[in-house]
C-alpha angles and dihedrals in degrees: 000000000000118000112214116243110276105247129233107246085038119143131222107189101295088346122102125206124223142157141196138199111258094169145352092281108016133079131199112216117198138174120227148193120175128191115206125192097244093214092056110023096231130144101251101174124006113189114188131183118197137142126236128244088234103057141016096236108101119237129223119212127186130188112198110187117263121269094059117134107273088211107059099047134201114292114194118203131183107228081342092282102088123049126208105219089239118191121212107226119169140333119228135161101290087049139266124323124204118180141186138187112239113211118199101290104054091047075062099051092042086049094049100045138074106225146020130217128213110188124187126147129233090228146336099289103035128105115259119282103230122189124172125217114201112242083210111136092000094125096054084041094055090040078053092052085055 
């Protein structure tokens, strides 16, 4: 039984598949799913899953838009009953990226919900900025990553 080679463009459910070329010879292999604002057209929350090239454990990356509230941070919840310990690491022009590495049981519980939430505030005093990512296809996705 031969399965054919995931292609790039491919959808899982509301996932999309992409690679890009890391080395001659390596490629580095994500799922993705991206929220624009649909007035202006800008990327308002990006969510990846790849795997790096180090370990076998699969990393989540979210970009929130710039301006958030440093502070505060970006917390990430599955079904908003189980949160993924996110680290803010650096702004840059596409926005701020905050990652985290999911063991075993948080692939599961990825696997096994419907949404996830990403959380981050606008400033100090505002009330939380909450966007959901459909979970939809993410377990073909992840079986595609492997």
């Amino acid at each position: 039984h031969t399965f054919a080679a995931t292609k790039v463009g491919e959808k899982f459910g509301d996932w999309s598949y992409a690679c890009q070329t890391q080395a001659s010879n390596k490629t580095r292999c994500n799922i993705s799913q991206t929220l624009v604002n649909k007035k202006t057209s800008k990327l308002v929350l990006s969510v990846v899953l790849m795997k790096p090239t180090t370990t076998n454990e699969l990393s989540l990356i979210v970009t929130a838009p710039l301006g958030i509230y440093i502070p505060s941070g970006v917390k990430a919840t599955v079904d908003n009953k189980t949160n993924i310990a996110v680290s803010l690491k650096r702004c840059t022009n596409k926005g701020c990226m905050a990652t985290a590495k999911l063991s075993k049981s948080m692939v599961k519980k990825l696997k096994a919900g419907s949404k996830l939430y990403i959380e981050f505030y606008a400033s100090a005093r505002s009330k939380p900025i909450t966007l959901d990512v459909s979970l939809n296809g993410i377990t073909k996705g992840i079986a595609a990553l492997n």
